[in-house]
Backbone as CSV, one residue per row, in Angstrom:
resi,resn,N_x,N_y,N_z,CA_x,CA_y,CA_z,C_x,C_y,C_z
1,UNK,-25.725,-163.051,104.301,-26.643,-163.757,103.392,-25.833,-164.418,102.276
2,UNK,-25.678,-165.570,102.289,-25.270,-166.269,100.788,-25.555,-166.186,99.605
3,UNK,-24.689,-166.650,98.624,-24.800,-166.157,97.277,-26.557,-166.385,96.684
4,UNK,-26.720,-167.824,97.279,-27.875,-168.373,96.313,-28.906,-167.318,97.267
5,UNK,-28.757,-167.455,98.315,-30.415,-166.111,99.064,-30.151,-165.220,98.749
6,UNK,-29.173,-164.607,97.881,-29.418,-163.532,97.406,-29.830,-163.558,95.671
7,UNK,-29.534,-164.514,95.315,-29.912,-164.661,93.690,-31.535,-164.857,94.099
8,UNK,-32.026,-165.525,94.977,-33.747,-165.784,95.082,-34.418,-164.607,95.482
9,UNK,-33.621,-164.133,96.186,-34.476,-162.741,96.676,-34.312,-161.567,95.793
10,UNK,-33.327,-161.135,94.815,-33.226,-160.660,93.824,-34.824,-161.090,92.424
11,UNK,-34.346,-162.464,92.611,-35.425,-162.886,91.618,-36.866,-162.642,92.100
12,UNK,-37.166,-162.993,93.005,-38.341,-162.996,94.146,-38.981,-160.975,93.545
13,UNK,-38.340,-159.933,93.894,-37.983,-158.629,93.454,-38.422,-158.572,92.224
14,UNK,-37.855,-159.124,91.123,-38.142,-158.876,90.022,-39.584,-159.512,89.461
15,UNK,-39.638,-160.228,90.019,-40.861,-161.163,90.073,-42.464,-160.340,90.338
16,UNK,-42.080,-159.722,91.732,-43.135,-158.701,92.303,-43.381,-157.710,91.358
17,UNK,-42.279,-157.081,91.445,-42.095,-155.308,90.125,-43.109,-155.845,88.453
18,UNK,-42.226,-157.374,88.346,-43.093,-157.782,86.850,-44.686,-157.586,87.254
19,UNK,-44.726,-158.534,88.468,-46.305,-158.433,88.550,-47.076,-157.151,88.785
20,UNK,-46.627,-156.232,89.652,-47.135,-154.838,89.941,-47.539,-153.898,88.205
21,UNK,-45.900,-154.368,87.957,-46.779,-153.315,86.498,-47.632,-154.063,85.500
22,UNK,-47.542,-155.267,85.281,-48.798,-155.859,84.792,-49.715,-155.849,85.137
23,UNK,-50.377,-155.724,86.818,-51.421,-155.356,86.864,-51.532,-154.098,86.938
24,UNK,-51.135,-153.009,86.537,-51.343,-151.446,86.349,-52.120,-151.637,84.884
25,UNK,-51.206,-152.625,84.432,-52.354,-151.941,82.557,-52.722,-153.004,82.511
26,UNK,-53.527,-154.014,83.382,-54.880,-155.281,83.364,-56.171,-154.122,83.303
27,UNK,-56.991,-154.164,82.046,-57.976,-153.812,81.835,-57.813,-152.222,81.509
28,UNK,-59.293,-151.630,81.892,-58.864,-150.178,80.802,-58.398,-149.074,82.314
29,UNK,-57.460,-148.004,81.062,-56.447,-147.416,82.463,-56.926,-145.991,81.354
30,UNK,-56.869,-145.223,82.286,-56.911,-143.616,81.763,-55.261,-142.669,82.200
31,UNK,-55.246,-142.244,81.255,-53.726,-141.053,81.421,-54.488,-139.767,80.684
32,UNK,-54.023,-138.980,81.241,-54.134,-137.317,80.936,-52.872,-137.053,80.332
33,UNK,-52.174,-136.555,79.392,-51.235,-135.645,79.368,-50.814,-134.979,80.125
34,UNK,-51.831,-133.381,80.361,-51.278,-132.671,81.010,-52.719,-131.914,81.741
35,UNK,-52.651,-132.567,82.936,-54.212,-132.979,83.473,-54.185,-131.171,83.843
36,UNK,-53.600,-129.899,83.904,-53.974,-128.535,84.550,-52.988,-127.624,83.586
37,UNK,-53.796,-126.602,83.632,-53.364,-125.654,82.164,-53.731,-124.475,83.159
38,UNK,-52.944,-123.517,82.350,-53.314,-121.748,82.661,-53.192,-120.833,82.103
39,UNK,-54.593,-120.603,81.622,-54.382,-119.682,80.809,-53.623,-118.302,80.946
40,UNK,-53.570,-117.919,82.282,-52.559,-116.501,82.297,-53.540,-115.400,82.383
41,UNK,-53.231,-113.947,82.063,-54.086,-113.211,82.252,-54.861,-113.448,81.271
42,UNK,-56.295,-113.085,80.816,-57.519,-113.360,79.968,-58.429,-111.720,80.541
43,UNK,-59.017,-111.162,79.447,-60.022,-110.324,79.805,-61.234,-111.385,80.188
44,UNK,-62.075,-110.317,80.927,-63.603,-110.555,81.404,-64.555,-110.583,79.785
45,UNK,-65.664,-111.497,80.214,-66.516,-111.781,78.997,-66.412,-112.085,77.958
46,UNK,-65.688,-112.998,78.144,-64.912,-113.813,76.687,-65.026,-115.372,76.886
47,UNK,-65.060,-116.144,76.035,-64.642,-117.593,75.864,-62.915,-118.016,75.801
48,UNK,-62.613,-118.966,76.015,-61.375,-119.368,76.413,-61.528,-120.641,76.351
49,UNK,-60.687,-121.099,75.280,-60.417,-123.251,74.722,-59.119,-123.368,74.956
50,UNK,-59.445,-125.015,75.676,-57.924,-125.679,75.825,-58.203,-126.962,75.863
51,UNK,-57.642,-127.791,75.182,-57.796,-128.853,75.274,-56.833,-130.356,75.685
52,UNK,-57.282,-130.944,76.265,-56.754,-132.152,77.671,-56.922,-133.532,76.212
53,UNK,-55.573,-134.064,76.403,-55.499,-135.009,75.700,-55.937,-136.588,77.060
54,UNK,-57.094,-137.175,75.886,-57.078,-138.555,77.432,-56.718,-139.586,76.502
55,UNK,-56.062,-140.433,76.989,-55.203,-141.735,76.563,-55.960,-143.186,77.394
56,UNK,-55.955,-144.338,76.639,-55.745,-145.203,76.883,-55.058,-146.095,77.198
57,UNK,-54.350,-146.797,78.276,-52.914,-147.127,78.322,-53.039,-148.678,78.892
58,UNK,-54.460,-149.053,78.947,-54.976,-150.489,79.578,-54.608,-151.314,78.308
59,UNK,-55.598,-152.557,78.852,-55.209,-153.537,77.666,-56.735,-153.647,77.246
60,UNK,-57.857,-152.636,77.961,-59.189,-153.427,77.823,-60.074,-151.867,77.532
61,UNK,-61.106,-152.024,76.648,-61.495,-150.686,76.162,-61.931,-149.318,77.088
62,UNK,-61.674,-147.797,77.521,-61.782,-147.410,78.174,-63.184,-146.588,77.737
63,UNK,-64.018,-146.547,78.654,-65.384,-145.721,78.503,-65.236,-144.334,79.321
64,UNK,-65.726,-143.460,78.622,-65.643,-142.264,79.034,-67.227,-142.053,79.386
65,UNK,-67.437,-141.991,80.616,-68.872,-141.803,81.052,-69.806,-140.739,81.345
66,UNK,-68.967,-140.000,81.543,-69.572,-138.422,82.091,-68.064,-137.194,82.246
67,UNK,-68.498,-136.341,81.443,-67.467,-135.204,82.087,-68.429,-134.304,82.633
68,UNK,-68.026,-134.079,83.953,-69.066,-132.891,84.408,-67.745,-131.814,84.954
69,UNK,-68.348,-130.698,84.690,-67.918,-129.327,85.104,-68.418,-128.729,86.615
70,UNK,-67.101,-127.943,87.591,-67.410,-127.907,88.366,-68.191,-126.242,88.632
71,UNK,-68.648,-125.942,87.797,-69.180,-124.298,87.352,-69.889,-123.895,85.715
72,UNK,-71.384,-123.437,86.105,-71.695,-123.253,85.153,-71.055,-122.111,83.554
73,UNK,-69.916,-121.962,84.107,-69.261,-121.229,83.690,-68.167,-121.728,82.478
74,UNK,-68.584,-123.080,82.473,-67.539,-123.923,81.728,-68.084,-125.105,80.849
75,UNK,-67.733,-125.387,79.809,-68.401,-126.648,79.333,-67.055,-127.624,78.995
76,UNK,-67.284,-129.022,79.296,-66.041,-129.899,78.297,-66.544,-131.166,77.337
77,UNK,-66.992,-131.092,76.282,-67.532,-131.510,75.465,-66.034,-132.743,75.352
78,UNK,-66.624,-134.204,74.851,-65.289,-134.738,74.708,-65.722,-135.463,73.092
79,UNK,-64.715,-135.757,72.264,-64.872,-136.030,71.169,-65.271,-137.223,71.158
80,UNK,-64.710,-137.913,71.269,-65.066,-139.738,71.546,-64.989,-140.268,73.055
81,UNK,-66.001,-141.248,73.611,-66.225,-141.782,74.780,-65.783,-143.144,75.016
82,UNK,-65.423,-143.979,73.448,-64.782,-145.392,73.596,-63.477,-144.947,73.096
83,UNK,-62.826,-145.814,74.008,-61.513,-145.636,73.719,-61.162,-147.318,73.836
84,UNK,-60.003,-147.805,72.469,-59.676,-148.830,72.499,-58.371,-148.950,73.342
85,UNK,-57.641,-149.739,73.673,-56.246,-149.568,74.164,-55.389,-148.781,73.039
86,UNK,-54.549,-148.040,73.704,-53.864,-147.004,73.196,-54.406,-146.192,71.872
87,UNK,-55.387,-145.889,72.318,-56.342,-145.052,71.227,-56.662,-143.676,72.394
88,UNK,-56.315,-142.079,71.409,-56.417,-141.030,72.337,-57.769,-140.139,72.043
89,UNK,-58.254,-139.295,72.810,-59.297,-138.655,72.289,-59.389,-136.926,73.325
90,UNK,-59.713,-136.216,72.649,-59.884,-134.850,73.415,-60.642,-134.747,74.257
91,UNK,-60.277,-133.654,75.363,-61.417,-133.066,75.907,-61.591,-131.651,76.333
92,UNK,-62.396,-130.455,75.339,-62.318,-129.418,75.186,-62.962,-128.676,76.149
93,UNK,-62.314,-128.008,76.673,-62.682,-127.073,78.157,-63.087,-125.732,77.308
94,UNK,-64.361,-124.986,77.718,-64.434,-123.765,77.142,-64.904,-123.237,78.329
95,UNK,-64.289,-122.184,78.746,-64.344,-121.278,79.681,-65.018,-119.848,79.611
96,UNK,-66.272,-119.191,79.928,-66.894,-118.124,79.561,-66.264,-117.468,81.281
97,UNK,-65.486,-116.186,80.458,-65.376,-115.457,81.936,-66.338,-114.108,81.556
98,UNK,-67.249,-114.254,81.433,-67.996,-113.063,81.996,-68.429,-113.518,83.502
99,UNK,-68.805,-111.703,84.332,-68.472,-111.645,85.831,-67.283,-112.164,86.353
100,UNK,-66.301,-112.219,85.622,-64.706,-113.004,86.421,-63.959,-111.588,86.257
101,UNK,-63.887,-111.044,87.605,-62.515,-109.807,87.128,-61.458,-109.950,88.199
102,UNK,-61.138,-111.750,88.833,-59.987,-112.056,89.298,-59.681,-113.407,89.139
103,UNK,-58.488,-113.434,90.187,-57.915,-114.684,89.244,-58.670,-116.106,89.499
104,UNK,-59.042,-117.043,88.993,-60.074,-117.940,89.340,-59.449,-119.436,88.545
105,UNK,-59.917,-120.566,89.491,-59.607,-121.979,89.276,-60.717,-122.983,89.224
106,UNK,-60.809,-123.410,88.012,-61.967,-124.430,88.162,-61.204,-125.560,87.345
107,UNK,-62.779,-126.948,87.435,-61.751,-128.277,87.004,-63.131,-128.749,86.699
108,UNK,-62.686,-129.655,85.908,-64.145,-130.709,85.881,-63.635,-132.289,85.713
109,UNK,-64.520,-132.986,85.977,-64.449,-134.498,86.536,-64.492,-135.579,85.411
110,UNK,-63.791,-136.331,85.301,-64.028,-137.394,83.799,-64.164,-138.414,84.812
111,UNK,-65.646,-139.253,84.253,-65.484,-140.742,85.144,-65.583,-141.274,84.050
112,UNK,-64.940,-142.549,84.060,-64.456,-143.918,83.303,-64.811,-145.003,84.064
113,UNK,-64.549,-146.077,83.394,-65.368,-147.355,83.908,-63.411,-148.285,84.456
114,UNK,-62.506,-147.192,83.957,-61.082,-147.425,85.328,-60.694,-147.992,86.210
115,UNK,-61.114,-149.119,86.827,-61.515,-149.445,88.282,-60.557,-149.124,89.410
116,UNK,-59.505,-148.468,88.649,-58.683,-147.961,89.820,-58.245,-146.220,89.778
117,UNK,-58.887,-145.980,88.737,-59.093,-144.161,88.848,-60.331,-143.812,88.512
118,UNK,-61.601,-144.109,88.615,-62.567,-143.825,88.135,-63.576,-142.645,88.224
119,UNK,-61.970,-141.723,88.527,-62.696,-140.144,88.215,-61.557,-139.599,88.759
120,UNK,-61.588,-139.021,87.321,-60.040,-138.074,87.074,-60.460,-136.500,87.037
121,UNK,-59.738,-135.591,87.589,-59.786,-134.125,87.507,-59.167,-133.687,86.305
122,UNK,-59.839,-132.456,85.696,-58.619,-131.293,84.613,-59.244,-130.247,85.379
123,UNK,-58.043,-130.095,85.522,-58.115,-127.933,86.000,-57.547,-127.058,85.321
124,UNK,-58.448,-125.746,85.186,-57.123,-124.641,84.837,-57.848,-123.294,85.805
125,UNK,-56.833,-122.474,84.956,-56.287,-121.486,85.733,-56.570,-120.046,85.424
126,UNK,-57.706,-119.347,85.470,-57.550,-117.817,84.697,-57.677,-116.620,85.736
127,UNK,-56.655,-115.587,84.914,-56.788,-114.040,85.582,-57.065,-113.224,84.869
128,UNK,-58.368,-112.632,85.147,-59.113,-111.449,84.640,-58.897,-110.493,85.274
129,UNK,-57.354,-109.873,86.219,-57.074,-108.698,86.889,-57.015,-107.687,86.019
130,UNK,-57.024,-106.734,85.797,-56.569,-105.999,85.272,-55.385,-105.248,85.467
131,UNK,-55.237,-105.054,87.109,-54.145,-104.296,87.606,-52.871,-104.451,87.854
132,UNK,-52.624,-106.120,87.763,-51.734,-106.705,88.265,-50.559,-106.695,87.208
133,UNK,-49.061,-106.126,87.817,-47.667,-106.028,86.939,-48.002,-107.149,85.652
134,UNK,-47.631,-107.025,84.748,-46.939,-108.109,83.642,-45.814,-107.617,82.844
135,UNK,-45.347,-108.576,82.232,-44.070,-108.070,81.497,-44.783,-107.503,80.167
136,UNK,-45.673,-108.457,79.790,-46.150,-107.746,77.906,-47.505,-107.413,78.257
137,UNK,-48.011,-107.029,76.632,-49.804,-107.073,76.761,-49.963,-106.941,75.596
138,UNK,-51.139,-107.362,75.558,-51.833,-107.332,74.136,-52.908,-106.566,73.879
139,UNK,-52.617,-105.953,72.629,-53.727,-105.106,71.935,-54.227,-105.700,70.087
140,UNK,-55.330,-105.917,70.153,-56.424,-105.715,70.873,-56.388,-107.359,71.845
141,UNK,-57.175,-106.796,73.079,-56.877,-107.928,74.282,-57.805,-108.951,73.773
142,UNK,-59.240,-108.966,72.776,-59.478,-110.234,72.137,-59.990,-109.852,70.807
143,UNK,-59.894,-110.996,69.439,-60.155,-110.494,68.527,-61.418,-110.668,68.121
144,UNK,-62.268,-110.193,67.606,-63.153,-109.794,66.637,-63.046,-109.828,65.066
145,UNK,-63.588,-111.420,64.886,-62.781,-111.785,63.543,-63.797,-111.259,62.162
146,UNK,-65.742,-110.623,63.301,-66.390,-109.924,62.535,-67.531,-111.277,61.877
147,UNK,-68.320,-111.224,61.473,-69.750,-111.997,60.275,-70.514,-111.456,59.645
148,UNK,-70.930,-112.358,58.752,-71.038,-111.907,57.352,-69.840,-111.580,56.592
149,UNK,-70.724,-110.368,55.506,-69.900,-109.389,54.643,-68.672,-109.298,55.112
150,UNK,-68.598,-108.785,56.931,-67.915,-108.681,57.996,-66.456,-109.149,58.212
151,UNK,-66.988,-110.323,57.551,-66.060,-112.132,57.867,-64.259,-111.695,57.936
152,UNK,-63.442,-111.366,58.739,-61.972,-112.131,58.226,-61.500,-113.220,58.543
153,UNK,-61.101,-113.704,57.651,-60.097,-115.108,58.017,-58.875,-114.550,58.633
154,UNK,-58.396,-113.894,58.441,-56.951,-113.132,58.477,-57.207,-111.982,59.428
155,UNK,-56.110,-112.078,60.718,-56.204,-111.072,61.910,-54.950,-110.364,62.628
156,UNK,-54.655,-109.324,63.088,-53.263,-109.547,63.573,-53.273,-109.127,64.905
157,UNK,-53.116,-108.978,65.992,-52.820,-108.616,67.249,-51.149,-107.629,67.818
158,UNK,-50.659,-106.976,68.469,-49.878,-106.172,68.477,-49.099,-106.844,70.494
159,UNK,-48.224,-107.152,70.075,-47.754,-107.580,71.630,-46.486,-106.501,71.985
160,UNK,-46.654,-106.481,73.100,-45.811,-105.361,73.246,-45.006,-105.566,74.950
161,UNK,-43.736,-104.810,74.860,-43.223,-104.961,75.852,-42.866,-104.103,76.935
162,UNK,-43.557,-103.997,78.384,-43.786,-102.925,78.705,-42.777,-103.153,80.212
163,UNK,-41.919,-103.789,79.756,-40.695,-104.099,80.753,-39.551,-103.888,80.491
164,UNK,-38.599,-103.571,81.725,-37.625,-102.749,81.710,-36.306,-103.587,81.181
165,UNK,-36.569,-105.066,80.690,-35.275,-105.949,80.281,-36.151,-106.316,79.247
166,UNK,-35.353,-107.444,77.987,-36.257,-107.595,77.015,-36.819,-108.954,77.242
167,UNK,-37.738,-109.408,76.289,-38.088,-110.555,76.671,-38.444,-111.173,75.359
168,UNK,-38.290,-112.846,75.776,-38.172,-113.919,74.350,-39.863,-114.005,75.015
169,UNK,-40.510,-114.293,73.477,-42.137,-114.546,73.132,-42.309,-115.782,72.283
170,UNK,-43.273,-116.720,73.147,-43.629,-117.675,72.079,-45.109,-117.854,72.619
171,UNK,-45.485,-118.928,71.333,-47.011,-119.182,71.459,-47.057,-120.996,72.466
172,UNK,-47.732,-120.800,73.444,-47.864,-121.896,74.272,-49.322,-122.735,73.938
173,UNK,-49.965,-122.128,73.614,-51.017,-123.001,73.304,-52.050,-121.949,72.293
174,UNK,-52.970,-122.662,71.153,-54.298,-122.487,70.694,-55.065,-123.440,69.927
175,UNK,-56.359,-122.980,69.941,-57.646,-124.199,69.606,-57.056,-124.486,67.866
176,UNK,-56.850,-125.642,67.580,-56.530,-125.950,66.120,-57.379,-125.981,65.664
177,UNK,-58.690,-126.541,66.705,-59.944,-126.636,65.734,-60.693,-125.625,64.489
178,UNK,-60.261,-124.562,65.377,-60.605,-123.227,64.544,-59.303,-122.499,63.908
179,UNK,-58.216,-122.325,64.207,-57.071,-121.666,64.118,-56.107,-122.220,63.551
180,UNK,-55.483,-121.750,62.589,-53.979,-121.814,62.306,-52.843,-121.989,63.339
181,UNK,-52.260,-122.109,63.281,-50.980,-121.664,64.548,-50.315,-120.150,64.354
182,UNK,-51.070,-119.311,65.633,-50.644,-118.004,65.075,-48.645,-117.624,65.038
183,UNK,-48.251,-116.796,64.086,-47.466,-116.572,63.730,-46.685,-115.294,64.367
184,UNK,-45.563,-114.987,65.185,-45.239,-114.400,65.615,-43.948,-113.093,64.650
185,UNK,-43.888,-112.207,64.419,-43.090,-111.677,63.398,-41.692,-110.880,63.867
186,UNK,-41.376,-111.739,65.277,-40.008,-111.887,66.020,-40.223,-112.456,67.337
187,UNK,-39.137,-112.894,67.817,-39.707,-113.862,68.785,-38.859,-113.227,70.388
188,UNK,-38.040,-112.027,70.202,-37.489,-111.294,71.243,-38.400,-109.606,71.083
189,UNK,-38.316,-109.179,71.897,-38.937,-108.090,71.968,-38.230,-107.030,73.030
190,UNK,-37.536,-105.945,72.455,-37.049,-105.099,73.408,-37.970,-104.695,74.096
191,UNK,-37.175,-103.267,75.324,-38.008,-102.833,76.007,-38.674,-101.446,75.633
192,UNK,-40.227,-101.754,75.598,-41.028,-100.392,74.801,-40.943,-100.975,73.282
193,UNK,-40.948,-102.138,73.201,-41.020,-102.523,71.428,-41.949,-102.884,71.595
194,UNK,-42.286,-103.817,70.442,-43.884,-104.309,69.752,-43.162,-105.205,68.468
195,UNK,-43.824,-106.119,68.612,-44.316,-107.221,67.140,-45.628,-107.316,67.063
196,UNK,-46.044,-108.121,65.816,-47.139,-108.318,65.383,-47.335,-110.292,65.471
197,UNK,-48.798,-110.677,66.344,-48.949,-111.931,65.828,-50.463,-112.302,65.097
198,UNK,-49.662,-112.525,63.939,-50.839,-112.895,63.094,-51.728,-114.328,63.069
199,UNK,-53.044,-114.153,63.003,-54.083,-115.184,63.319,-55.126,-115.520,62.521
200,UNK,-54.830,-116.454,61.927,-55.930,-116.934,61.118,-56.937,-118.127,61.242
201,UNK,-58.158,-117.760,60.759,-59.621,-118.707,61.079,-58.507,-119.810,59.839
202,UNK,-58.644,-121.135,60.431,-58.716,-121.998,59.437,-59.599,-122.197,58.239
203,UNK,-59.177,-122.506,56.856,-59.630,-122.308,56.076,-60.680,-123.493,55.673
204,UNK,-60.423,-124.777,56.598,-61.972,-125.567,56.482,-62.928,-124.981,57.264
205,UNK,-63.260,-124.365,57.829,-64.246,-123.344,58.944,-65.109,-122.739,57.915
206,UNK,-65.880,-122.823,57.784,-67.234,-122.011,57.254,-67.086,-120.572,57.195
207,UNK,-67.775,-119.199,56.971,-67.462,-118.009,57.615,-68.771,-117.943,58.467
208,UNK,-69.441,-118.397,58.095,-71.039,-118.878,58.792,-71.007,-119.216,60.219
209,UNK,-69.837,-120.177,60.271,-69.854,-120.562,61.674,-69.233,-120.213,62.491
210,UNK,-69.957,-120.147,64.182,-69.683,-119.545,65.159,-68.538,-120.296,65.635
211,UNK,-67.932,-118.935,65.645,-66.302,-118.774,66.099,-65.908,-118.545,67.800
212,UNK,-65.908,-119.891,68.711,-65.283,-119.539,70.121,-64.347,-120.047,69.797
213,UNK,-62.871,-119.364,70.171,-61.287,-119.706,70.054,-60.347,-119.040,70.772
214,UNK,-59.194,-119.633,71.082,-58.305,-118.390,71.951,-56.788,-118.729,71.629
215,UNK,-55.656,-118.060,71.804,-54.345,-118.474,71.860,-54.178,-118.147,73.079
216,UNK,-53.161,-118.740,73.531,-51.883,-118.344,74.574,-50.644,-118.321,74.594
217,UNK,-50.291,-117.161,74.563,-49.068,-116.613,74.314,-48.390,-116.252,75.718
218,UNK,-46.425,-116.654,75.946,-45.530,-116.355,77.035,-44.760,-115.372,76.765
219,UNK,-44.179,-114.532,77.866,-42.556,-114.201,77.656,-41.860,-114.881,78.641
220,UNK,-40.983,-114.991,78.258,-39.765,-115.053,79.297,-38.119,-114.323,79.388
221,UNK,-37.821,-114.539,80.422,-36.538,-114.082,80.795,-35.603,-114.281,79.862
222,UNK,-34.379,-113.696,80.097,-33.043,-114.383,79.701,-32.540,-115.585,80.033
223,UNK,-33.039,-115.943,80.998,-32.770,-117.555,81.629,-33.748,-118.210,81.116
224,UNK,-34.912,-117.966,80.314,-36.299,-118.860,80.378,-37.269,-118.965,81.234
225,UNK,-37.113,-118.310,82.512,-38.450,-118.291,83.371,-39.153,-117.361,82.494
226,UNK,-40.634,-117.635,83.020,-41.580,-117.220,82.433,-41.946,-116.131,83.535
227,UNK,-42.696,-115.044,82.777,-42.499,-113.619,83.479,-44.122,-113.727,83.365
228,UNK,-44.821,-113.384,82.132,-46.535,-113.462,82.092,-46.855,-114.172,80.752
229,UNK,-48.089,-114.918,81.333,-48.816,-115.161,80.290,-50.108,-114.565,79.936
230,UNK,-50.032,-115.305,78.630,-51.624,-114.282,78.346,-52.638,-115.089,77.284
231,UNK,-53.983,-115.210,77.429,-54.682,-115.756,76.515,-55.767,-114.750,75.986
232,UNK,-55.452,-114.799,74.487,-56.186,-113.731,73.769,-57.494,-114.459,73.110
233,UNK,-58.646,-114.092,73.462,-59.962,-115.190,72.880,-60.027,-114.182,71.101
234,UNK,-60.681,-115.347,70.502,-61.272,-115.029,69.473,-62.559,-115.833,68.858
235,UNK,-63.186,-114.299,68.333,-64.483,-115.070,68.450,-65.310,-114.342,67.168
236,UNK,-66.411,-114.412,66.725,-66.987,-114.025,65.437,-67.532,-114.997,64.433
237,UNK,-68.040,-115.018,63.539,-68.544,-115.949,62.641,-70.140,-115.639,62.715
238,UNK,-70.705,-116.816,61.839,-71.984,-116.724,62.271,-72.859,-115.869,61.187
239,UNK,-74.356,-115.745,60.925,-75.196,-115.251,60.038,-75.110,-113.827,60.226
């Protein structure tokens, strides 16, 4: 092939690629972050929040039309339904596992007016085993932040390590809406030790109002794999 059929067909190439990704963001386009979450182990009869960031990434306004849930067991309320180009908005999954005492997967459906994804999945992930190995655990397994007179803002939880190597602890996810970012008071944990992570109701929150919230907390290895997770609900408020 000669110099110049190859400078045209080069160009020809670049030409296509320009056009392909211009028409990817012609009109309104939906992106998820991080479209599947897991919460890890979770007790039975509790609430459980996580929330799915949705993005706009078109050039043309994106409508959020319906989120439906695939189980009455779940709600995802979304904050805003217009979305301008590159304008983001939540969408809060609350998960009630009462009757759940194994491990279970549900998702629910976002349709948009997209014309080339016009119905996107979020899934997650919970285990209400009780029996099954983990490296840590938590006591108490959810908090009770109490109402009324009752009320604390201020909570602490006890994590503990019930494995035979030690393990690094951090916090992977919780609802900001209600919560502080809980505070961990070391972030390695021998074996048969314990820290404390402290949790507080945010201080724009009412004490009045009803409190569904959860963290999720990891360990991991010496290498960084992750050994167990765990999501601790918290809940209370209210008259």
């Amino acid at each position: 092939m000669g110099r110049q059929k190859k400078f045209l067909l080069v160009a020809l190439i670049t030409l296509l690629v320009g056009l392909l990704i211009s028409q990817e963001k012609t009109g309104p386009r939906i992106s998820i972050d991080e479209p599947n979450f897991n919460f890890g182990f979770a007790p039975e009869g509790s609430f459980m929040v996580h929330q799915y960031i949705i993005r706009n990434i078109g050039d043309e306004p994106l409508q959020i039309k319906r989120v439906r849930t695939t189980c009455g067991c779940a709600s995802a309320p979304v904050k805003k339904n217009l979305l301008q180009p590159n304008e983001s908005t939540v969408v809060t999954l609350i998960f009630n596992s009462t009757r759940y005492f194994h491990k279970t997967s549900k998702a629910a459906i976002i349709s948009t007016n997209d014309p080339t994804r016009p119905s996107e999945k979020i899934t997650f992930i919970a285990d209400m085993d009780t029996v099954k190995e983990r490296a840590i655990i938590v006591e108490p397994k959810k908090i009770n932040v109490g109402k009324g007179t009752e009320f604390k803002r201020h909570n602490k939880a006890e994590v503990k390590n019930i494995s035979n190597a030690p393990v690094s602890v951090q916090v992977i996810d919780y609802y900001a809406e209600f919560l502080d970012e809980p505070k961990l008071s070391a972030m390695t944990i021998e074996p048969g030790g314990k820290i404390d992570i402290e949790v507080s109701i945010n201080k724009k929150i009412p004490g009045d109002e009803v409190i569904r919230a959860s963290f999720t907390i990891a360990a991991m290895d010496n290498s960084g794999k992750e050994l167990t997770r765990i999501t601790v609900p918290v809940f209370g408020g209210g008259e």
